[in-house]
KOLTOR-93081 format. One record per residue: chain; x, y, z of N, C-alpha, C in turn. Coordinates in Angstrom, 3 decimals. Layout:
<pts>
<pt A,<X,Y,Z>,<X,Y,Z>,<X,Y,Z>>
...
</pts>
This chain:
<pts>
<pt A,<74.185,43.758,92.898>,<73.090,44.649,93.264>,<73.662,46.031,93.574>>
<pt A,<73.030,47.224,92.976>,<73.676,48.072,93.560>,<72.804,48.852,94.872>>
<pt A,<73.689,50.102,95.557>,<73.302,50.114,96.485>,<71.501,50.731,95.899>>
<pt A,<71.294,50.569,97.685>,<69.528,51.125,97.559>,<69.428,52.444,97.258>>
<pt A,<68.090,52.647,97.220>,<68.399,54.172,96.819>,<66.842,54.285,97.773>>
<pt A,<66.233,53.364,98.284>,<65.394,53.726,99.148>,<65.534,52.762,100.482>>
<pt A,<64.922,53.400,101.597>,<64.752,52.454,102.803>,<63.813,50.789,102.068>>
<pt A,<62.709,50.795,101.364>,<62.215,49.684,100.589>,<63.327,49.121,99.820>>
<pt A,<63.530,49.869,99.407>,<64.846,48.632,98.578>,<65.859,47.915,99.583>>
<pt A,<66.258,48.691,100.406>,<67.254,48.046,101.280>,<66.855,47.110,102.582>>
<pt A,<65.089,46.966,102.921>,<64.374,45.646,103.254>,<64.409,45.040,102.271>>
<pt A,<64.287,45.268,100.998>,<64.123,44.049,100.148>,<65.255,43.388,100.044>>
<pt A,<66.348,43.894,99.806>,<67.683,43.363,100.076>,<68.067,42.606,101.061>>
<pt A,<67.026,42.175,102.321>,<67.959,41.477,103.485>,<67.531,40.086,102.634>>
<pt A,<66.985,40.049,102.027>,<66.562,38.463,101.387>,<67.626,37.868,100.724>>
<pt A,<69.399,38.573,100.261>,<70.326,38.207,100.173>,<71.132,37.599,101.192>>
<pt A,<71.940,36.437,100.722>,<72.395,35.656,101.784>,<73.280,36.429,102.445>>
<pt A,<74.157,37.703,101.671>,<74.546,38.766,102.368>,<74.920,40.366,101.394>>
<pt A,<75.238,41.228,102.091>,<75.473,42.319,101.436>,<76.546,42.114,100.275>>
<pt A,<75.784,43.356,99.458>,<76.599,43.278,98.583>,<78.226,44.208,98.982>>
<pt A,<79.507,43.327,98.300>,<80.822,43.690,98.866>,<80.862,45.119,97.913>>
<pt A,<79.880,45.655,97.185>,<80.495,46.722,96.265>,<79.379,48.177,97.446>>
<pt A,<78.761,47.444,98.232>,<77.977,48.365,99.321>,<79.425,49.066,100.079>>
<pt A,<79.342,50.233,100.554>,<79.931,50.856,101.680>,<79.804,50.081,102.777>>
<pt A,<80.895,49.917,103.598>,<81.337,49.373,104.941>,<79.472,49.692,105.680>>
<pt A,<79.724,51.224,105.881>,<78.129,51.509,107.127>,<77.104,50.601,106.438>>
<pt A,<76.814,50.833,105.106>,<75.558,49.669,104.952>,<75.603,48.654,104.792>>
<pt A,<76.786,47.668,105.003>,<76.659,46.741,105.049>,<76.598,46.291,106.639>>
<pt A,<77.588,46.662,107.379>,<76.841,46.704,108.960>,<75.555,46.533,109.255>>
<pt A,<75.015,47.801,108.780>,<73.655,47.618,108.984>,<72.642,46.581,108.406>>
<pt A,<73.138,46.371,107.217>,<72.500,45.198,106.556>,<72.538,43.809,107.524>>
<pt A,<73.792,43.750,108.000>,<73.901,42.709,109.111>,<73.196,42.575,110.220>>
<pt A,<73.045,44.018,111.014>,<72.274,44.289,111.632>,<70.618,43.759,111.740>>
<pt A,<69.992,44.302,110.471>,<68.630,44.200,110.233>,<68.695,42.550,109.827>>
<pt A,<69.226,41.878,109.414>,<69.509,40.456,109.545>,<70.064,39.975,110.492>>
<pt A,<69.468,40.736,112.244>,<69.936,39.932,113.040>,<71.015,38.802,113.625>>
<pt A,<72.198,39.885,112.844>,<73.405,39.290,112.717>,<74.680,40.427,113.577>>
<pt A,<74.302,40.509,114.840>,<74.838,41.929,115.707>,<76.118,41.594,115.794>>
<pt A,<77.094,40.590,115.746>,<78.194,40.252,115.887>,<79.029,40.690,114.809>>
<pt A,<78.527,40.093,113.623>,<79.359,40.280,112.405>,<79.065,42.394,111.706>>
<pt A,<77.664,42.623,112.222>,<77.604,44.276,112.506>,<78.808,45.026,113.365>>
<pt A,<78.716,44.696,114.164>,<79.840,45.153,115.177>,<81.647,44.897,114.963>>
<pt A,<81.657,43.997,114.165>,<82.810,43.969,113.188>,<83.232,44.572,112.797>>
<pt A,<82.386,44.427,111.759>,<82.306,45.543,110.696>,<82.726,47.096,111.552>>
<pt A,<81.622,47.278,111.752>,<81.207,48.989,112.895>,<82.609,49.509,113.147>>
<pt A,<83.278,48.686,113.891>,<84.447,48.743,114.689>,<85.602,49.435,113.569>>
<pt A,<85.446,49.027,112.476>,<86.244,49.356,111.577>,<85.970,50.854,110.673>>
<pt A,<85.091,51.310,110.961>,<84.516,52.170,110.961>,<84.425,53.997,111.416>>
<pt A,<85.904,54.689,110.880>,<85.697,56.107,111.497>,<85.071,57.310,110.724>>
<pt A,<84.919,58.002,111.989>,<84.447,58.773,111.549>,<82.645,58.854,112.265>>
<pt A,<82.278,60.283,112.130>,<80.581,59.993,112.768>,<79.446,58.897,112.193>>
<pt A,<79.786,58.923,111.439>,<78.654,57.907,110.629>,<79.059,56.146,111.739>>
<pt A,<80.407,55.976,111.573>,<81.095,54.794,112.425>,<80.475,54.875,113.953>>
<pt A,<80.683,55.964,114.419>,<80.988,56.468,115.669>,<78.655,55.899,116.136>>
<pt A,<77.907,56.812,115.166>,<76.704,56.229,115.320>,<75.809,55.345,114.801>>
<pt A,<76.641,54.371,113.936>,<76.476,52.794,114.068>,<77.113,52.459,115.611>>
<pt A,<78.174,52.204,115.856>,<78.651,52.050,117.073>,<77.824,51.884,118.054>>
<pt A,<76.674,53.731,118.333>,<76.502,53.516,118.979>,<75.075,52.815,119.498>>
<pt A,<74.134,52.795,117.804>,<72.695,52.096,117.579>,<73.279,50.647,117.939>>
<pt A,<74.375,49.964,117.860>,<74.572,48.791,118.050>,<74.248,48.132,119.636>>
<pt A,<74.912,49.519,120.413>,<75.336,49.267,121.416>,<73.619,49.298,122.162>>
<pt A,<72.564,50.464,121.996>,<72.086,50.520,122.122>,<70.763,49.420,121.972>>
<pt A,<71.214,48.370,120.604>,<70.634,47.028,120.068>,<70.799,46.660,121.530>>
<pt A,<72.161,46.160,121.822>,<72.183,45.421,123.038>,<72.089,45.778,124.149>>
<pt A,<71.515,46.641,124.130>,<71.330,46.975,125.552>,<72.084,47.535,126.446>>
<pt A,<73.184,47.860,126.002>,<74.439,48.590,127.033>,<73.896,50.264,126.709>>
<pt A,<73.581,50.887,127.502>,<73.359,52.042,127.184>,<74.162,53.003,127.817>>
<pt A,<74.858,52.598,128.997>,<75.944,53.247,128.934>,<76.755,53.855,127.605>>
<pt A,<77.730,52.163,127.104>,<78.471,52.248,126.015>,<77.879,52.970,125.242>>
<pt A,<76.677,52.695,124.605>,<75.943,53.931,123.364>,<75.911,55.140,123.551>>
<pt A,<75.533,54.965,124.911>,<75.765,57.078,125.561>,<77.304,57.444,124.903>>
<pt A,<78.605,56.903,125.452>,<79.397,56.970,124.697>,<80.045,57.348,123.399>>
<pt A,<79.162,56.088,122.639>,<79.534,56.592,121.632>,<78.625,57.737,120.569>>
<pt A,<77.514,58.086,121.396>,<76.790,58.909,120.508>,<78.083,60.303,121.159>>
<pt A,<77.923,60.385,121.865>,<78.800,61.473,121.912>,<79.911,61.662,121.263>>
<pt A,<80.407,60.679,120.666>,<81.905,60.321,120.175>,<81.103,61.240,118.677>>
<pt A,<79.934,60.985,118.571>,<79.491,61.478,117.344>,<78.913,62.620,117.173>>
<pt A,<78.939,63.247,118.319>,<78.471,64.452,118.414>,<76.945,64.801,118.523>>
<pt A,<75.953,64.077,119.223>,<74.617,63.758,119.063>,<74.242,63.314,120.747>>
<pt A,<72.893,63.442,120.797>,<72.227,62.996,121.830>,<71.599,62.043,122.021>>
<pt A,<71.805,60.821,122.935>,<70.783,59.619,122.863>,<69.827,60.273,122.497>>
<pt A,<69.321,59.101,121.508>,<67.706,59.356,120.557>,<66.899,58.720,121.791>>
<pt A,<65.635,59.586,121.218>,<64.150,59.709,121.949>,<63.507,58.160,121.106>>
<pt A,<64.200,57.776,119.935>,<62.977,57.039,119.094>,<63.048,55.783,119.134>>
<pt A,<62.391,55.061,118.756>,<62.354,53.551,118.146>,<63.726,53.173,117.929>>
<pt A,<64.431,51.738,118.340>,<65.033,51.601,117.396>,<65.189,50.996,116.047>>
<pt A,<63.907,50.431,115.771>,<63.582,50.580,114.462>,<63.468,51.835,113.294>>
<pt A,<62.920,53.103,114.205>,<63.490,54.075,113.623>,<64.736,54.963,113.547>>
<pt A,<65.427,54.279,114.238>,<66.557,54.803,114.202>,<67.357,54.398,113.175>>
<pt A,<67.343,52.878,113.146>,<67.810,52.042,111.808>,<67.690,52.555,110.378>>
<pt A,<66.506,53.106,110.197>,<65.534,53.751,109.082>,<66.645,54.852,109.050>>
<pt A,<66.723,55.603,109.791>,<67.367,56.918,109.750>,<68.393,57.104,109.524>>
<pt A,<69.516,55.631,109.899>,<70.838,55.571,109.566>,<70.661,54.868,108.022>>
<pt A,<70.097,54.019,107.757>,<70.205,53.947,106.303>,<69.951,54.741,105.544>>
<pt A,<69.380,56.013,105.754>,<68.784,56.754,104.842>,<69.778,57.943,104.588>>
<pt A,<70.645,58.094,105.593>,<71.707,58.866,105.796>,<72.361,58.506,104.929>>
<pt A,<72.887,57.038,104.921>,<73.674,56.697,103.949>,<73.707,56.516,102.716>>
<pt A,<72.347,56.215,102.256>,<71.562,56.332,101.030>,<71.636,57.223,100.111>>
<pt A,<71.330,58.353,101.255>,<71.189,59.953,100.349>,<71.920,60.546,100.311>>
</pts>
């Protein structure tokens, strides 16, 4: 599969048993992610530099609830805890990566 080229394509994609290995590291995280799979996301994440790494990191952290740690690492990324959803936030990091 190749990668998405829209936020719809890349819901349609969680219906794979997993990401595709020819996806970039960030979307496949996230793919893990949106398949409620925060462990093997955070894996991944971890391996991950650079800002794009730095705010997966810190939507993760923010998944779980440490908002400390996410304060953290959004800063690591140069950004301000988000005001939004984190469903829209998700949206926003895939789309980053997308485009």
């Amino acid at each position: 599969m190749n990668i998405p080229t829209t936020y719809l394509e890349f819901q349609d994609s969680l219906e794979l048993q997993n990401p595709p290995q020819s996806w970039p590291a960030t979307l496949q995280s996230l793919w893990f992610l949106a398949n409620d799979n925060w462990e093997a996301s955070h894996t991944i994440a971890q391996d991950i530099e650079g800002p794009m790494g730095n705010l997966i990191h810190a939507h993760l952290h923010r998944v779980e609830g440490d908002k400390w740690n996410a304060a953290y690492w959004y800063k690591q990324a140069g950004t301000s805890f988000p005001e939004i959803s984190l469903e829209e936030e998700l949206k926003q990091l895939v789309n980053l990566i997308i485009s």
